[in-house]
C-alpha positions as CSV (number, residue, x, y, z in Angstrom):
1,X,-4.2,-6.4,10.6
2,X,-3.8,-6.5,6.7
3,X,-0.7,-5.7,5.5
4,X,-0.8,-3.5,1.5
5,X,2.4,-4.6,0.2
6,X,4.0,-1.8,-1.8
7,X,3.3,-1.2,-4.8
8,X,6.7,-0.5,-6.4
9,X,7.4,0.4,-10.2
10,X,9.7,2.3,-12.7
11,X,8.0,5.4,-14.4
12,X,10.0,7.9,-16.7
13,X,11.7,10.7,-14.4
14,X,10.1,13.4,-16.7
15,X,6.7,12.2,-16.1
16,X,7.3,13.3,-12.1
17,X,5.9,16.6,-10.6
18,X,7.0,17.9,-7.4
19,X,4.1,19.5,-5.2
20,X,6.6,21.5,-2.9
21,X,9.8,23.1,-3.3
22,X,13.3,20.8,-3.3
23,X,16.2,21.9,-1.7
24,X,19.1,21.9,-3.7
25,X,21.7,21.9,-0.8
26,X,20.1,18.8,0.4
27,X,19.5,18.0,-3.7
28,X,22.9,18.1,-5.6
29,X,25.0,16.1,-2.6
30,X,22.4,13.8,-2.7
31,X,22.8,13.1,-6.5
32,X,26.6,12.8,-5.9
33,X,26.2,10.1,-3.3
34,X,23.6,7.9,-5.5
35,X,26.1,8.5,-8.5
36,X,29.0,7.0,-6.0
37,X,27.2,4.3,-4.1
38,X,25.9,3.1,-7.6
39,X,22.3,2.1,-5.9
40,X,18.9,4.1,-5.2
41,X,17.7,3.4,-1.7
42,X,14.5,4.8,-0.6
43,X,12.3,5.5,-3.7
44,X,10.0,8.7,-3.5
45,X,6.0,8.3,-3.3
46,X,3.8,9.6,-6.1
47,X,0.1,9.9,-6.6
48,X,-0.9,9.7,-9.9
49,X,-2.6,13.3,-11.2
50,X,-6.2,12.8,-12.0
51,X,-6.1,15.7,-14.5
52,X,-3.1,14.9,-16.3
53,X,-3.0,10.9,-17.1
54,X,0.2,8.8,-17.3
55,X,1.9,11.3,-14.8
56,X,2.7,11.7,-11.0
57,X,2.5,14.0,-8.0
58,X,5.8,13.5,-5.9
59,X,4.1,13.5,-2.3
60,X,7.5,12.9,-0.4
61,X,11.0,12.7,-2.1
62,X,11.3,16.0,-3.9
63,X,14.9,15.7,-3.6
64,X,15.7,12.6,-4.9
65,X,13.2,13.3,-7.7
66,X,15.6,16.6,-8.4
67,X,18.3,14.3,-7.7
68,X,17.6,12.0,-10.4
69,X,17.3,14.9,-13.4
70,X,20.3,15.9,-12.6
71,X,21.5,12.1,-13.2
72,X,19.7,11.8,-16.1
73,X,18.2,9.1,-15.1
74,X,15.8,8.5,-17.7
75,X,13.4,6.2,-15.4
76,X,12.9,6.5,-11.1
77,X,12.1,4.0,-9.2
78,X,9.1,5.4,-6.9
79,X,6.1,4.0,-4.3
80,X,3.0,4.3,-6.2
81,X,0.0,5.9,-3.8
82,X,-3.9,5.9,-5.0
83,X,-5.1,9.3,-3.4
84,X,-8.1,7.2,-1.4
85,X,-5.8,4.5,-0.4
86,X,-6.6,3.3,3.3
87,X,-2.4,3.3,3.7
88,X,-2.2,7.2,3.2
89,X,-2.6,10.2,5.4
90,X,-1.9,13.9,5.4
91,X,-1.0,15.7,8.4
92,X,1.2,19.0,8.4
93,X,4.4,19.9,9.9
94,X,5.2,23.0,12.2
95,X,8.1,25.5,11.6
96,X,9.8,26.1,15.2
97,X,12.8,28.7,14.3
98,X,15.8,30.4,16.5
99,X,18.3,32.6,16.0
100,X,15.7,35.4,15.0
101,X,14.3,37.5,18.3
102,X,10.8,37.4,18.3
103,X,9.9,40.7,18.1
104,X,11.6,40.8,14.5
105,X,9.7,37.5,13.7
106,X,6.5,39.0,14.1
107,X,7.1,42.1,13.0
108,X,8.3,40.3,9.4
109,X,5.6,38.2,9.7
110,X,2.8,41.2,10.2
111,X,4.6,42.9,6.9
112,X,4.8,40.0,4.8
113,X,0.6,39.2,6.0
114,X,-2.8,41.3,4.9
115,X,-4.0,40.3,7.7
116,X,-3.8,41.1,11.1
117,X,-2.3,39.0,14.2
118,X,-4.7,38.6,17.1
119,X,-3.4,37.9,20.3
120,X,-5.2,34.1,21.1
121,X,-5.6,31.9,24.1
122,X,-3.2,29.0,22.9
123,X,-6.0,26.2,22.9
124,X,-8.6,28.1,21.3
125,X,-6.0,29.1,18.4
126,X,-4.9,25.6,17.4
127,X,-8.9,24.7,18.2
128,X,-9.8,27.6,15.4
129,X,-6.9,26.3,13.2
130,X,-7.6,22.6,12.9
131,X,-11.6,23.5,12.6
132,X,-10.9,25.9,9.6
133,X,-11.7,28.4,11.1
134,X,-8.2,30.1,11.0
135,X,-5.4,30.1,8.5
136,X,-2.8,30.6,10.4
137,X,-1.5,30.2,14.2
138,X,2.0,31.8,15.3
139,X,3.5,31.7,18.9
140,X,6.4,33.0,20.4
141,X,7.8,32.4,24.2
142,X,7.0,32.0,26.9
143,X,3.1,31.2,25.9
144,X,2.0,33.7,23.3
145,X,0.1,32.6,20.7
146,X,-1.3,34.8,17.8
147,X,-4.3,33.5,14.9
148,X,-4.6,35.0,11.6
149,X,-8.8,35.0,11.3
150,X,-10.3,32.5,8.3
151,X,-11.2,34.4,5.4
152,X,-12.3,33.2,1.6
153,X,-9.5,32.4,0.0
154,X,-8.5,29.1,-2.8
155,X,-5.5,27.0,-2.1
156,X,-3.3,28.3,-4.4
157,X,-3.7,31.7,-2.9
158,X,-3.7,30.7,0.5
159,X,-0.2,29.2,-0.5
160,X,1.7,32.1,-1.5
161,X,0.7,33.9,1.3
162,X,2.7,30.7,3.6
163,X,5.3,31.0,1.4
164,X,6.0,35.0,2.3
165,X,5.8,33.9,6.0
166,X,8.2,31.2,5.4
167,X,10.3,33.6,3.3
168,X,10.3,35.6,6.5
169,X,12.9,33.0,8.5
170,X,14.1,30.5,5.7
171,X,17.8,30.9,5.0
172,X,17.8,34.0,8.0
173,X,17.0,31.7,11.3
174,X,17.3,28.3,12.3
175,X,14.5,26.1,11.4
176,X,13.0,22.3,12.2
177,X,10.2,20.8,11.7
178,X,8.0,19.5,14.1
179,X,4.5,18.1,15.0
180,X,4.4,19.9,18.2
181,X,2.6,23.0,19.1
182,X,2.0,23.3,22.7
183,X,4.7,25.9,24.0
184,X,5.8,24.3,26.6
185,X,6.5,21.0,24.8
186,X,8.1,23.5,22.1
187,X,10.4,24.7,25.1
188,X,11.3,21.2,26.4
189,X,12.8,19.8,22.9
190,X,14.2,23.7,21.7
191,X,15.0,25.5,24.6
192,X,16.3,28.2,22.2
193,X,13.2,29.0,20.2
194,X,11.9,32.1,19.5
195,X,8.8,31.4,16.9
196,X,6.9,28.7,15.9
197,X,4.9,28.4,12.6
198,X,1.6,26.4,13.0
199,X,0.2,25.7,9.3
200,X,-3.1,24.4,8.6
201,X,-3.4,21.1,7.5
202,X,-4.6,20.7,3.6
203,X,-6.8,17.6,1.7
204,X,-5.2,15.8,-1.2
205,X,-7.3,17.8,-3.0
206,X,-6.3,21.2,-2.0
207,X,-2.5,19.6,-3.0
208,X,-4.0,19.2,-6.4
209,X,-5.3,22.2,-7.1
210,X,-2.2,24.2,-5.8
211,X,-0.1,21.8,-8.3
212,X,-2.6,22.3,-11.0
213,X,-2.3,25.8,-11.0
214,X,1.1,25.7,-11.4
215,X,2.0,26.3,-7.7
216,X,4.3,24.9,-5.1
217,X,4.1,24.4,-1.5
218,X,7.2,26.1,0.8
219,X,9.2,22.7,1.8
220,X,8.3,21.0,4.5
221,X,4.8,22.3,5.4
222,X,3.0,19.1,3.7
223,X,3.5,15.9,6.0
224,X,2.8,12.6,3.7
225,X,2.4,9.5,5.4
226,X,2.3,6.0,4.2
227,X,2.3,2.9,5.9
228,X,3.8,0.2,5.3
229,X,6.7,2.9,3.5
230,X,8.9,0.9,1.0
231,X,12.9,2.3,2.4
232,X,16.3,1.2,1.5
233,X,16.0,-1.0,-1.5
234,X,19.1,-0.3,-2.5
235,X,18.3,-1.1,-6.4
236,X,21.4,-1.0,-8.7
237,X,21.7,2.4,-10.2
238,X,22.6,0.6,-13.0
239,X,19.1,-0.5,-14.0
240,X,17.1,2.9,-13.7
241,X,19.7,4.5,-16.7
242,X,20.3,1.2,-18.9
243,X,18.6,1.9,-22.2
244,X,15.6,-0.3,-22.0
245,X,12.3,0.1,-22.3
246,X,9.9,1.1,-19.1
247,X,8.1,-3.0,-19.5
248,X,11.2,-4.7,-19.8
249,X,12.9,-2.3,-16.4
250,X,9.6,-3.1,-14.3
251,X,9.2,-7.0,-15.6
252,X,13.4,-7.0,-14.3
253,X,12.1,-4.6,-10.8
254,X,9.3,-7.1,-9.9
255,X,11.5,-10.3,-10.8
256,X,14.3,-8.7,-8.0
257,X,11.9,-8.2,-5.6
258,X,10.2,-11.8,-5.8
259,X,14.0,-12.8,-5.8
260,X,14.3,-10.6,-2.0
261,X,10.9,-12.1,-0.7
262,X,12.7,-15.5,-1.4
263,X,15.5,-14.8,0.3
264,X,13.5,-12.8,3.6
265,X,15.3,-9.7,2.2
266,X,12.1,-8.1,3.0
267,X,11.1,-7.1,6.8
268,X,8.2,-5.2,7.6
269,X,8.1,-3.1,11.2
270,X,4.8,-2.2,12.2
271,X,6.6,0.2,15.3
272,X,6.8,4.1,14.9
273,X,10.6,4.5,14.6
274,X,13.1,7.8,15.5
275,X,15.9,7.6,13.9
276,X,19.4,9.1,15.5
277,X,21.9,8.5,12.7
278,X,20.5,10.9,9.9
């Protein structure tokens, strides 16, 4: 198997744009502890925007990327992603929520909707959802799952309708995100739940357009995946805010990470990892 070594680089923090909403409870601690560690350890992945040259879609890392203005930081240090690269793929998550009953998640999510919820056997809904053929599938417990028909609608539209069903439970339920969507699965990791969220998956495309018409996704919906991912590089704070130019930083970036591959600083795990300590 060929291994696509990262391609790492410096570009101006300005020149980033965020393609979902960042968090800034998660954001502003975040900028504290790069400010006190003095290092930057897992640098975000960008795209580079077709329609607006010399600038970058944040895929994953809208946090840090918020993180980093509020440094000041007048460079980031970021993965760099072509959008037909063979080491990219886009999935989406799944909302699974408690601490709302389900009658008043359905009943919010039926207000904040034009269109109706139709009771669904659960294999034809998530069938009907990853086929296009619906925008939307809900569930609540035990089994009940509910589709929102397909109907002719762009992107960007599309996306401010999720975002009034995510408005629905964000900040008034508990929320995680998850690749499941078979109830009883849903029931075996969160015995508590009482809704789940099952979101269409979108095409880098469909990203674009919603960014280019000056649109954000709800966070965590979009599911970025790169492989092999570049994580803790710990890189000294130090050179992202000295004063020099954007050559001379990357010329100094690719010198330390020769300087890491000659010292087997650099390990590369092909195994799907879970991670208890976050």
């Amino acid at each position: 198997m060929r291994i696509h070594f990262p391609r790492l680089a410096l570009v101006p923090t300005d020149a980033l744009h965020p393609h979902e909403d960042h968090d800034p409870s998660r954001a502003e601690p975040l900028a504290r502890r790069i400010q006190e560690t003095g290092v930057f350890r897992d640098p975000p992945i960008v795209m580079p925007m077709p329609f607006r040259p010399g600038h970058y879609m944040v895929l994953d890392g809208a946090n840090r990327t918020f993180a980093c203005r509020l440094l000041r930081l007048p460079h980031i240090l970021v993965q760099i992603v072509e959008a037909d690269s063979p080491i990219l793929r886009l999935d989406s998550w799944n909302h699974v929520i408690w601490d709302m009953p389900s009658d008043v998640f359905l009943q919010h999510i039926r207000e904040a909707l034009p269109w109706d919820l139709t009771p669904a056997d659960p294999e034809e809904a998530i069938s009907a959802l990853q086929e296009r053929q619906a925008l939307l599938v809900l569930a609540t417990p035990p089994e009940r799952y509910y589709v929102v028909q397909q109907v002719e609608i762009q992107a960007p539209l599309l996306i401010e309708h999720l975002r009034r069903v995510v408005d629905v439970y964000l900040n008034r339920a508990a929320l995680e995100r998850t690749g499941l969507y078979d109830a009883h699965e849903i029931g075996e990791w969160f015995p508590q739940w009482t809704g789940l969220v099952v979101f269409p998956a979108f095409t880098v495309q469909e990203v674009f357009q919603v960014v280019q018409a000056g649109k954000l996704f709800p966070s965590g919906i979009t599911r970025f995946m790169v492989s092999p991912r570049a994580l803790r590089l710990y890189y000294p704070l130090e050179e992202l805010a000295v004063p020099r130019s954007m050559e001379e930083k990357n010329r100094r970036l690719q010198a330390w990470i020769q300087e890491r591959l000659r010292r087997k600083g650099v390990r590369y795990y092909g195994d799907t990892i879970m991670l208890f300590d976050e």
